[in-house]
C-alpha positions in Angstrom: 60.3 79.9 169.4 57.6 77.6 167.4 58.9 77.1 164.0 56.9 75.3 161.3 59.9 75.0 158.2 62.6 74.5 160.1 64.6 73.4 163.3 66.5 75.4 165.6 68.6 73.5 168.1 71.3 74.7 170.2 73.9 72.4 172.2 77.3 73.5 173.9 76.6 77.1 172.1 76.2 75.6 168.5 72.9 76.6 167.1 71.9 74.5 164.2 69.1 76.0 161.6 67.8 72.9 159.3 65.9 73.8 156.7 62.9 71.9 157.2 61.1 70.7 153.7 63.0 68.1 152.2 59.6 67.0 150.3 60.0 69.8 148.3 64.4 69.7 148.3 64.3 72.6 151.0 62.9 74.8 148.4 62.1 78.4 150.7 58.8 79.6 150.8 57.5 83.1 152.3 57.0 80.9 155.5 60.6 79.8 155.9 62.2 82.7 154.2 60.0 84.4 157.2 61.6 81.7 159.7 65.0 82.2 158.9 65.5 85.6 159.0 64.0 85.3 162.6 66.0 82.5 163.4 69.5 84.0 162.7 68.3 87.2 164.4 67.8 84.9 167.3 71.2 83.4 166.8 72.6 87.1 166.9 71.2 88.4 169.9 71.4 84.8 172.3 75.1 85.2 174.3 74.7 81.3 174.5 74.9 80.6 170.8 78.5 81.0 169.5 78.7 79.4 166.3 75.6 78.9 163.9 75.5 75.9 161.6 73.2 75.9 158.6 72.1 73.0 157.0 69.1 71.4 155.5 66.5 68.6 156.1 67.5 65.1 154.4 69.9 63.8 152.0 69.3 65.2 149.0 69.1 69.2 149.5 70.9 71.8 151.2 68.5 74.4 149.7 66.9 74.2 146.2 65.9 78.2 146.4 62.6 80.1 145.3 59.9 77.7 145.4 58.5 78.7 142.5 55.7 76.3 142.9 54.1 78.2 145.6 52.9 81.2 143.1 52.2 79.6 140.2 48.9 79.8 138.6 47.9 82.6 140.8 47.6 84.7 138.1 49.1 87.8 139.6 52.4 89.0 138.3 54.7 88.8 141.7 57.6 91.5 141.9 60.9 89.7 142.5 62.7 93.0 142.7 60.0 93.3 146.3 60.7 89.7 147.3 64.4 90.4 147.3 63.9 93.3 149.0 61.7 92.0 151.8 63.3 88.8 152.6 66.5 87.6 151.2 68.6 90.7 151.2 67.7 91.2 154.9 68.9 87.8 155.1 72.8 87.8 153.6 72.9 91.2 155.2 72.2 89.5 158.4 74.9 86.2 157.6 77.4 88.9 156.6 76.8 91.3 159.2 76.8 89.1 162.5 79.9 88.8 164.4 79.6 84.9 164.7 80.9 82.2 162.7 78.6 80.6 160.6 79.5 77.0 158.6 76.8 76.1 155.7 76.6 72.4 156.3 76.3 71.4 152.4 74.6 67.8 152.4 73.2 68.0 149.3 71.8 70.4 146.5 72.6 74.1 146.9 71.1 75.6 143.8 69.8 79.4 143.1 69.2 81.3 146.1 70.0 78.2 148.1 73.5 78.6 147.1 73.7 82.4 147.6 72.7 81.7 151.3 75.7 78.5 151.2 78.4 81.4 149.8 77.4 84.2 152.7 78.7 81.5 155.0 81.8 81.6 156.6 83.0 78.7 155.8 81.2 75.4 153.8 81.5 71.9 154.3 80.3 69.6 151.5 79.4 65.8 151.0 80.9 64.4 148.2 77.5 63.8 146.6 76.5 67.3 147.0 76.9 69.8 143.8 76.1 73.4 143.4 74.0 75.1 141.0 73.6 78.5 139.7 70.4 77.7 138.4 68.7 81.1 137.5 70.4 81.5 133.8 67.8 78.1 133.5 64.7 80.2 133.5 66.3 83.7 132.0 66.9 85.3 135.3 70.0 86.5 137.1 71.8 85.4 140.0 71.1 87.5 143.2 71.2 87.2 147.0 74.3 88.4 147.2 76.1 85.3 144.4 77.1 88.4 142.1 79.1 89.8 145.1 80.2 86.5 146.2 81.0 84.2 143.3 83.8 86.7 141.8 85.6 87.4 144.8 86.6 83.2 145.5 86.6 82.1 142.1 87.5 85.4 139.8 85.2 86.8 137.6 85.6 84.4 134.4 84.7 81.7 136.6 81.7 83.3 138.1 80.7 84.4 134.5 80.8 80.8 133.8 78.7 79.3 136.7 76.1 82.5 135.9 76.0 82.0 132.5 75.8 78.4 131.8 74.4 77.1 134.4 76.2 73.6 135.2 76.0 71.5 137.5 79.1 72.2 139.6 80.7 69.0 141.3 82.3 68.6 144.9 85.4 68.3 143.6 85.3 70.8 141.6 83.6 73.2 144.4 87.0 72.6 146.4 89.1 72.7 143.8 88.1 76.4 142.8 87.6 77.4 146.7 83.9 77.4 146.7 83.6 75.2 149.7 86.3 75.0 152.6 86.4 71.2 152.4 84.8 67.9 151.0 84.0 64.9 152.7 81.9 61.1 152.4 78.4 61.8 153.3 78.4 59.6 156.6 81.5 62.0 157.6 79.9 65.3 156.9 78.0 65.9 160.1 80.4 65.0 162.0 83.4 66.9 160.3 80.6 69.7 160.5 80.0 69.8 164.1 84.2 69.2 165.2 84.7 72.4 163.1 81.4 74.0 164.6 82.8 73.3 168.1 85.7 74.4 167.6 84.6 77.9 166.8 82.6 77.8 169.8 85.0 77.3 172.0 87.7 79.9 170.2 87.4 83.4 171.2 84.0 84.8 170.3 84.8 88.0 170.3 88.0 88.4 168.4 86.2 86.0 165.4 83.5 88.8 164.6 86.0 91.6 164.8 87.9 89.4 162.2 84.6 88.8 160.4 84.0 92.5 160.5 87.6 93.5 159.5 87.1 91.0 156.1 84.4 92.6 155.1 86.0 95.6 155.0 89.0 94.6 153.4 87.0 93.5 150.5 86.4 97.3 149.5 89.4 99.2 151.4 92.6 100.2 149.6 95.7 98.9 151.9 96.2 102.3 153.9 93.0 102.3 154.7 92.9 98.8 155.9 95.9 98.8 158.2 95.0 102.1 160.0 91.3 100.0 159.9 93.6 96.7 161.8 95.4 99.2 164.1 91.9 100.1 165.8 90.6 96.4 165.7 93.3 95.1 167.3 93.1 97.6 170.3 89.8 96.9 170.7 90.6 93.0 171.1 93.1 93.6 173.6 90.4 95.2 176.2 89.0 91.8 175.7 88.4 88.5 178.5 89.7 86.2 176.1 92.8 88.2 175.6 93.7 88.7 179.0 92.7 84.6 179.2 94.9 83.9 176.5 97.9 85.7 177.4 97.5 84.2 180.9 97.0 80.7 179.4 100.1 81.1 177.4 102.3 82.4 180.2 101.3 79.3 182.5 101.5 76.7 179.9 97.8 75.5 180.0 95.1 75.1 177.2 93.0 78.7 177.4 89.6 78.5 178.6 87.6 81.3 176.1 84.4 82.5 177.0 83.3 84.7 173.9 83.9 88.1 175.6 
């Protein structure tokens, strides 16, 4: 599929999505906003592509968020309320919803709704150099795309009152410190730390990672009854997979399982 903001590669079932306008620090348009919903839809649906990688263009950005560049001076008030709506809800929905890993590949900038899409990752790797950036407080809006939902539940909520509130810039170290991102790393390591982890994932059992994915989610809003009688019927449900039956052979004959995702 023709893309015109970003790139969509996949090799050995790792599909990486860069986001493609580095000019501009990755900032998303209606075009790419368009793009990237299409593109993880794609990454859902292809049996080939087990682990997604998102990452962006350059050194300098991951993702900036709204550029807010591309209506200005129009003239016309725009509804954000609409744009939300239309094109970044779908997307975290999306990220949350799929039963593949996803890694946000941090390499530089995530600010505004550029960090909401880093935090609806699974997991995050970040260069040292990178920050992060609840930037909406900047220009009296809100955070959204999902960082209200996010933020409190890695760092509690006085922290995610003070990255929504004020703003600041927040550092690498600090990111890892407070759980934000899964690990840090030098800048000429970060692909490469990226795409071990990446293929990794793609090689563990597909199958059983979005039923954990799935059971996660759940256990964000389920009291502990619920969530074990929730377990019970995931875990029977992995057992009448391949990879189980691969596993348990693998075990029993002493040799490294060969998973296939199903």
């Amino acid at each position: 599929m023709p893309f015109e903001t970003i790139l969509f590669t996949t090799t050995n079932s790792v599909l990486t999505i860069t986001l493609n306008r580095p000019e501009v620090f990755n900032a998303l348009n209606e075009q790419m906003k368009k793009e990237l919903n299409e593109a993880l839809k794609e990454g859902e649906k292809d049996p080939d592509v087990r682990c997604i990688v998102i990452r962006g263009a350059g050194e300098k950005a991951f993702c900036s968020g709204q550029d807010l560049k591309e209506h200005a001076g129009k003239g016309e008030r725009r509804s954000l309320k609409q744009s939300l709506e239309k094109s970044y809800n779908p997307m975290i929905r999306k990220m949350r919803s799929m039963e593949k890993p996803i890694i946000g590949m941090i390499n530089g900038v995530a600010a505004g709704a550029g960090l909401s899409i880093a935090l609806a990752c699974d997991m995050r790797i970040m260069a040292e150099h990178a920050k992060l950036i609840e930037v909406f407080i900047r220009i009296a809006l809100v955070p959204d795309s999902g960082s209200h939902w996010f933020l409190p539940r890695l760092v509690g909520m006085a922290k995610a009152f003070e990255y929504s509130a004020l703003g600041n810039n927040i550092t690498a170290a600090e990111a890892e410190r407070v759980g934000l991102v899964n690990k840090v790393v030098t800048s000429p390591d970060l692909e490469k730390t990226t795409m071990e982890l990446a293929t990794r994932l793609a090689q563990s059992p597909t199958k059983s990672i979005g039923l954990i994915k799935r059971t996660l989610n759940k256990a964000l809003a389920s009291d502990l009854d619920t969530l074990l009688d929730y377990e019970a019927t995931i875990q029977e449900i992995a057992s009448l997979s391949e990879d189980h039956k691969e596993g348990v052979a693998a075990f029993l004959e002493k040799r490294p399982a060969q998973f296939k995702g199903k």
